[in-house]
C-alpha positions as CSV (number, residue, x, y, z in Angstrom):
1,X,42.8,-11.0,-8.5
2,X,40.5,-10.9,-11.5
3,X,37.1,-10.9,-11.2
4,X,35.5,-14.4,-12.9
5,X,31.8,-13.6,-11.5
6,X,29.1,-13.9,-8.4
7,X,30.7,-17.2,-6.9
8,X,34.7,-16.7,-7.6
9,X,34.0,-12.9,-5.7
10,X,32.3,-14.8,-2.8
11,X,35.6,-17.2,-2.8
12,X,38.0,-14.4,-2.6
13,X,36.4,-12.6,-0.5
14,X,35.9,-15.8,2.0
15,X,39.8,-16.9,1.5
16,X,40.9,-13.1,2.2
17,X,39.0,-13.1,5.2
18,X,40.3,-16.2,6.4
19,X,43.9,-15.1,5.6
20,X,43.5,-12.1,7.9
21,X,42.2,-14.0,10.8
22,X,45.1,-16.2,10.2
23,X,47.5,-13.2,10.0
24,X,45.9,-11.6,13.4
25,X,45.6,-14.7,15.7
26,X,48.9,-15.8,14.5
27,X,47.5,-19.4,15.2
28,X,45.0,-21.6,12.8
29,X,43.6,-23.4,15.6
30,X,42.2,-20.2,17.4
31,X,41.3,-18.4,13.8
32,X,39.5,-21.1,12.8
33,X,37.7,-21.0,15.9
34,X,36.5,-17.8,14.7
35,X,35.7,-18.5,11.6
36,X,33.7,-21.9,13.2
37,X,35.2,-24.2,10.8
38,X,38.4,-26.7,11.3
39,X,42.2,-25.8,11.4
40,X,42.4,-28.4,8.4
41,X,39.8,-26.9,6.0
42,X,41.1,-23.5,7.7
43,X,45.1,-24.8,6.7
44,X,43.9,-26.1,3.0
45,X,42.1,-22.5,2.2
46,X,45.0,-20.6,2.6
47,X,47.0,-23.0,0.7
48,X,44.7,-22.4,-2.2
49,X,44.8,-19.0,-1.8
50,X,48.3,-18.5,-1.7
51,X,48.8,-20.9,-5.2
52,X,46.1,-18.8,-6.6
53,X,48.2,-15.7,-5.8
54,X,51.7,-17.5,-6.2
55,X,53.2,-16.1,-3.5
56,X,53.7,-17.4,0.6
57,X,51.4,-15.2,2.6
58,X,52.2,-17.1,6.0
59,X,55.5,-18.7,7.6
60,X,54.1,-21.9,9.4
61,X,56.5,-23.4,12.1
62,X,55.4,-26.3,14.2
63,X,55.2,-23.9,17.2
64,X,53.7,-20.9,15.4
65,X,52.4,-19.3,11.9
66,X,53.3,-15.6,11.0
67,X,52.9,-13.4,8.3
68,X,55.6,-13.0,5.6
69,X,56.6,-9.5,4.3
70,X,54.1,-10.3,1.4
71,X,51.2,-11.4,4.3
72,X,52.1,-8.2,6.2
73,X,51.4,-6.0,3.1
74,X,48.0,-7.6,2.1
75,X,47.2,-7.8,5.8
76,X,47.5,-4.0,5.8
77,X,45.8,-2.9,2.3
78,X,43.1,-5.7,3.2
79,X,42.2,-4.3,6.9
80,X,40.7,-0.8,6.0
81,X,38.7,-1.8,3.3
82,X,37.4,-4.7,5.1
83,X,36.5,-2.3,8.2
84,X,34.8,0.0,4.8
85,X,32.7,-3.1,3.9
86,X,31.5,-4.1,7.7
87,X,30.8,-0.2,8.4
88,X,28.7,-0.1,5.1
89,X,26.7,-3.0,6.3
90,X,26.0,-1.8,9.5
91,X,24.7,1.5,8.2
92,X,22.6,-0.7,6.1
93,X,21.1,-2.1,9.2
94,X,20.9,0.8,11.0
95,X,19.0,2.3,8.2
96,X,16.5,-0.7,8.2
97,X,16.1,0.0,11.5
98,X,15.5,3.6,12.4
99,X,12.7,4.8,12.2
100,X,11.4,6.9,8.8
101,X,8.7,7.1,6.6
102,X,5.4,7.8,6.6
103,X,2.5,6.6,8.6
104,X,-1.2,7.4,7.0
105,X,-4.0,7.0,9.8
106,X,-7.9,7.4,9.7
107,X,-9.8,8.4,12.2
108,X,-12.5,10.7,13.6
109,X,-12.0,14.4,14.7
110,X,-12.6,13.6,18.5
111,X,-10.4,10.9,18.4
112,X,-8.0,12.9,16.9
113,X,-7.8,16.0,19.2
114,X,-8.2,14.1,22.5
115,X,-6.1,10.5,21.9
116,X,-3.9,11.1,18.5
117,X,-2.9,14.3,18.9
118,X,-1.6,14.0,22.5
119,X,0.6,10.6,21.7
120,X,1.8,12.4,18.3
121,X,3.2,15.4,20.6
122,X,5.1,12.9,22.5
123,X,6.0,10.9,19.5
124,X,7.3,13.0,16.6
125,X,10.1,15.0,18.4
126,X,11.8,11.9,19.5
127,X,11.9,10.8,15.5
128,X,12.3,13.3,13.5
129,X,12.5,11.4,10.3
130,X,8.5,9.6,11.0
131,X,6.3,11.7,8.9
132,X,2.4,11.3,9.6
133,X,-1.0,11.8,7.9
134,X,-4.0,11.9,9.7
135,X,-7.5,12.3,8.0
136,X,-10.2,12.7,9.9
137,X,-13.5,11.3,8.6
138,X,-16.6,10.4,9.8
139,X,-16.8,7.2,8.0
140,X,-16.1,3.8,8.6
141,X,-13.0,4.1,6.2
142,X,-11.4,0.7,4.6
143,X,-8.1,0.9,5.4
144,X,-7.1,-1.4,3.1
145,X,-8.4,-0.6,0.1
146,X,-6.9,3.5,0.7
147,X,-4.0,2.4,1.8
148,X,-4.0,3.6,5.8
149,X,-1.9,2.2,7.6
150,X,-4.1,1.9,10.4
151,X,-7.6,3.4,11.6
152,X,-9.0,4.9,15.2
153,X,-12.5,4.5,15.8
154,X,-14.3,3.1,18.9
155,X,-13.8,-1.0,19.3
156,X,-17.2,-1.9,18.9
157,X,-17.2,0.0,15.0
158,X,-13.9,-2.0,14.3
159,X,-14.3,-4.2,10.8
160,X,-14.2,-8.0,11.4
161,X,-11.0,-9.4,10.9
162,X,-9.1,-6.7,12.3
163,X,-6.1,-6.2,15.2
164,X,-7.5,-4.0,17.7
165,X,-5.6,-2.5,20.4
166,X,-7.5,-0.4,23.5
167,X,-6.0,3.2,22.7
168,X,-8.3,5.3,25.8
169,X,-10.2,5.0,28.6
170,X,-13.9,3.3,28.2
171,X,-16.4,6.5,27.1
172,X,-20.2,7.4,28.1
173,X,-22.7,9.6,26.6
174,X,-25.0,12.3,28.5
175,X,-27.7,14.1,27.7
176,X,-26.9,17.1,28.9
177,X,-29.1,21.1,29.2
178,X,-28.6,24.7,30.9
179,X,-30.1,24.7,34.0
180,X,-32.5,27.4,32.7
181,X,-33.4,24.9,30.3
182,X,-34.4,22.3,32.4
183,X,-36.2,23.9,35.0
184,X,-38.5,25.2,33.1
185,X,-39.6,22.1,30.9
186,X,-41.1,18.8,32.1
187,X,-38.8,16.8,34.5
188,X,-37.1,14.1,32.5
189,X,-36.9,9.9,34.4
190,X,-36.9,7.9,31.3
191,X,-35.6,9.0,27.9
192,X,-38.9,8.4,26.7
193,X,-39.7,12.1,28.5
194,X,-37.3,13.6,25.5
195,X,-40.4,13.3,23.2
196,X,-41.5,16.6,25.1
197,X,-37.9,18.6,24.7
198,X,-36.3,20.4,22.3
199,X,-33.2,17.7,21.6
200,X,-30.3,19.0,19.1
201,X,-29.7,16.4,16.7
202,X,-26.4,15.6,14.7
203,X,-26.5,14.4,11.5
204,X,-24.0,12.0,9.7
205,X,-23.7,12.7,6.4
206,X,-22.0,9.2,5.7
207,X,-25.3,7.7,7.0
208,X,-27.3,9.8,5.7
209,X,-29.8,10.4,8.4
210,X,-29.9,11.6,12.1
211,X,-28.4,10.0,14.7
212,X,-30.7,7.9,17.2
213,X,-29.9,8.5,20.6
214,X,-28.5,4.9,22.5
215,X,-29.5,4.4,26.2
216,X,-29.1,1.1,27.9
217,X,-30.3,0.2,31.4
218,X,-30.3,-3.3,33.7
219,X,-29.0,-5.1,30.1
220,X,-31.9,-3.1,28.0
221,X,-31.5,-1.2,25.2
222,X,-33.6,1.9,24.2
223,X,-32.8,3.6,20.7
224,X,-34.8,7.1,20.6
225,X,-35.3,9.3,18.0
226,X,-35.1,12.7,19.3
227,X,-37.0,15.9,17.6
228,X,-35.7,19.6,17.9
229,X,-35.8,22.8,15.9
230,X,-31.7,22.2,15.2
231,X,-29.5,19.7,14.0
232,X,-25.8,20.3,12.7
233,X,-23.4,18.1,11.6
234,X,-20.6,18.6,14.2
235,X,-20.7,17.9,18.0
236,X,-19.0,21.3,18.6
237,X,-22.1,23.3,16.9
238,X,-24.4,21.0,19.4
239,X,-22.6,21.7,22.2
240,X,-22.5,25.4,21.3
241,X,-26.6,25.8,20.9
242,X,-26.9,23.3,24.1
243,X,-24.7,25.9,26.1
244,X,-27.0,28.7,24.5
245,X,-29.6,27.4,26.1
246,X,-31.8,25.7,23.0
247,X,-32.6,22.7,23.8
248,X,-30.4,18.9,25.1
249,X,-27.3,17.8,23.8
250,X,-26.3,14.2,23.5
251,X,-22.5,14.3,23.8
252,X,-19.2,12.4,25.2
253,X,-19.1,13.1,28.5
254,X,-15.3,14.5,28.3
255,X,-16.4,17.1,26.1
256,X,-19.2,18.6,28.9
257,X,-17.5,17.2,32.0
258,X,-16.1,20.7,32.3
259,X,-19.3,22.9,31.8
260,X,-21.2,20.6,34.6
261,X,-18.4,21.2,36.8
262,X,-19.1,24.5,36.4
263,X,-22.8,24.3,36.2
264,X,-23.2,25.8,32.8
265,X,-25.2,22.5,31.8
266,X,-26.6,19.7,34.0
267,X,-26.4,16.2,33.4
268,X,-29.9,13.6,33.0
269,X,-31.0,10.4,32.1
270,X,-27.5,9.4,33.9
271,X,-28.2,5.9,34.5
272,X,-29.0,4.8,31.2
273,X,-25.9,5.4,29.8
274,X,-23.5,3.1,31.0
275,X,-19.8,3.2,30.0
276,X,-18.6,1.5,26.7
277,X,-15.6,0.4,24.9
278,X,-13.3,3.8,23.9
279,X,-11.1,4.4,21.1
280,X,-8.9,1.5,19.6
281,X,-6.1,1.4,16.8
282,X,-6.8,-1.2,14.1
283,X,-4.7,-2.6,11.4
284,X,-4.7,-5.7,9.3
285,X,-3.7,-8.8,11.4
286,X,-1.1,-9.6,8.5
287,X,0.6,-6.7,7.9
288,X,4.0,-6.5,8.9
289,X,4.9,-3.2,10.5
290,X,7.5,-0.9,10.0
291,X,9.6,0.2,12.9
292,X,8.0,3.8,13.3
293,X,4.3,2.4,13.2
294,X,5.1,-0.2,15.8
295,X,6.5,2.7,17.7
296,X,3.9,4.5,17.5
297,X,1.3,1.5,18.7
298,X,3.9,1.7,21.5
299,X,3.3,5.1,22.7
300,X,-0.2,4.9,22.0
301,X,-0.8,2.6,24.4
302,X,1.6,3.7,27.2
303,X,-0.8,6.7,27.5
304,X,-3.4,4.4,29.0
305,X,-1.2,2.0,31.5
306,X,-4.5,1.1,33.0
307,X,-5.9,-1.3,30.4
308,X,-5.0,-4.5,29.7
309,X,-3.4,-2.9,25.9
310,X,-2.7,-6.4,24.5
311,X,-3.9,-6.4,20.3
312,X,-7.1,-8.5,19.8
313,X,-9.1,-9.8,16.5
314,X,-11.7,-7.7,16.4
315,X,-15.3,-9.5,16.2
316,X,-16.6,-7.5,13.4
317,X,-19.0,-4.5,13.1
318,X,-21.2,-3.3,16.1
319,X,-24.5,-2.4,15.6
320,X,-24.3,0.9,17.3
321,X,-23.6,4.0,15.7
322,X,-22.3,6.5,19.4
323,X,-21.6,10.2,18.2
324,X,-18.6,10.2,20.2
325,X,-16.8,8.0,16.7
């Protein structure tokens, strides 16, 4: 059959598929069943294709219909290469559908090593073809604009306007020292006793100043800014010179729950730091995902069964800044 364009292709390839529904149901009743269309418009298709081809393709009897020798040898050419065409299509949808690509996320270091980093373990051997970036930053990155396809930081630092799914467990601040430490400078009940201790601030270079520490208490908030002979930029080199012995740390309270547990640094000022929201994943509310990032949301928040996980708008920009982001 020659090829006259698009819409004659379409109408051969229509009428040969009728024809070999025809051919294998050996009845145009329960082909064009099939097909859902009617036994006459079924019956007048195959008449046109068989005057297009000039030759009889079925025997039609009142009690049955049949290939002819003609019918049996299209049948038989027309059957693989239709089988070709509905395997290539699948594969087309199964490609559309596994997952692969790449996923670029933003997010802080802590959030990295104690929420990504665990999920992406379980993740990335079950998909081997899901590539991922993660850059850790400090900053409140727009995701948008540098092309992430999604951002961790702690829900109340989430930009207005985003989706924001409960990733971990809610987080809390202490103010932690050595023993040594503490016992042998002024006993601390409110943080405004800090004024008289050596306090080891951290510095954010994105903000471009030190980091006030947050306490709240009975619905009130106290902001305090803390003076010391140290201050670093990284919660790791706080910890380290708090451990040391040189003054208090302010720090997420998984990061020292281990070293008060083992009494290498005490805890203070415990009830005035309440829990708060922990780490979420954002994305644009309108983005449409591919299969490997809504995967990933998926095992993200499996790993925290506890919380109610379901995506929210976020209500914009907190007005805290917690050293924990």
């Amino acid at each position: 059959m020659r090829n006259r364009g698009g819409a004659a292709t379409r109408e051969n390839y229509n009428e040969l598929q009728a024809f070999l529904a025809v051919a294998h149901e050996c009845s145009f009743t329960r082909a064009a069943a099939q097909l859902g269309v009617s036994p006459s418009a079924l019956s007048h298709t195959i008449r046109g294709l068989e005057e297009r081809l000039k030759v009889r393709l079925l025997t039609r009897t009142t009690r049955s219909v049949s290939p002819t020798e003609a019918g049996e040898r299209l049948a038989l050419e027309l059957e693989p290469r239709f089988r070709d065409i509905d395997r290539a299509v699948a594969a087309l949808g199964e490609m559309r559908e596994k997952p692969s690509g790449t996923i670029r996320i933003t997010t802080s270091e802590h959030a990295a090593s104690t929420i990504l980093w665990p999920a992406l373990e379980e993740f990335l051997p079950q998909y081997p073809e899901v590539r991922v970036e993660v850059i850790s930053d400090a900053r409140l990155t727009d995701i948008v604009t540098e092309r992430f396809d999604a951002g961790i930081r702690l829900g109340e630092s989430v930009a207005k306007g985003m989706v924001a799914v409960p990733i971990g467990p809610p987080m809390r601040m202490l103010v932690v020292g050595t023993p040594r430490y503490l016992a042998a400078r002024p006993p601390i009940k409110s943080p405004r006793d800090l004024v008289h201790h050596d306090c080891i601030n951290i510095r954010f270079l994105t903000h471009g100043g030190l980091y006030t520490w947050e306490f709240e208490k009975g619905g009130r908030a106290l902001n305090v800014r803390v003076e010391g002979r140290l201050t670093f930029n990284s919660m790791t080199q706080v910890l380290t010179a708090a451990r040391a012995g040189f003054g208090l740390a302010f720090a997420q309270e998984d990061r020292v729950e281990a070293d008060i547990a083992a009494r290498r640094l005490q805890a203070v000022l415990t009830d005035w730091t309440p829990p708060f929201p922990g780490y979420h994943l954002y994305y644009p509310s309108r983005r449409q995902h591919s299969p490997a990032f809504a995967l990933l949301i998926q095992t993200l928040r499996e790993r925290v069964p506890a919380l109610k996980l379901q995506g929210r708008p976020s209500a914009g920009h907190g007005t805290k800044i917690r050293a924990a982001r």
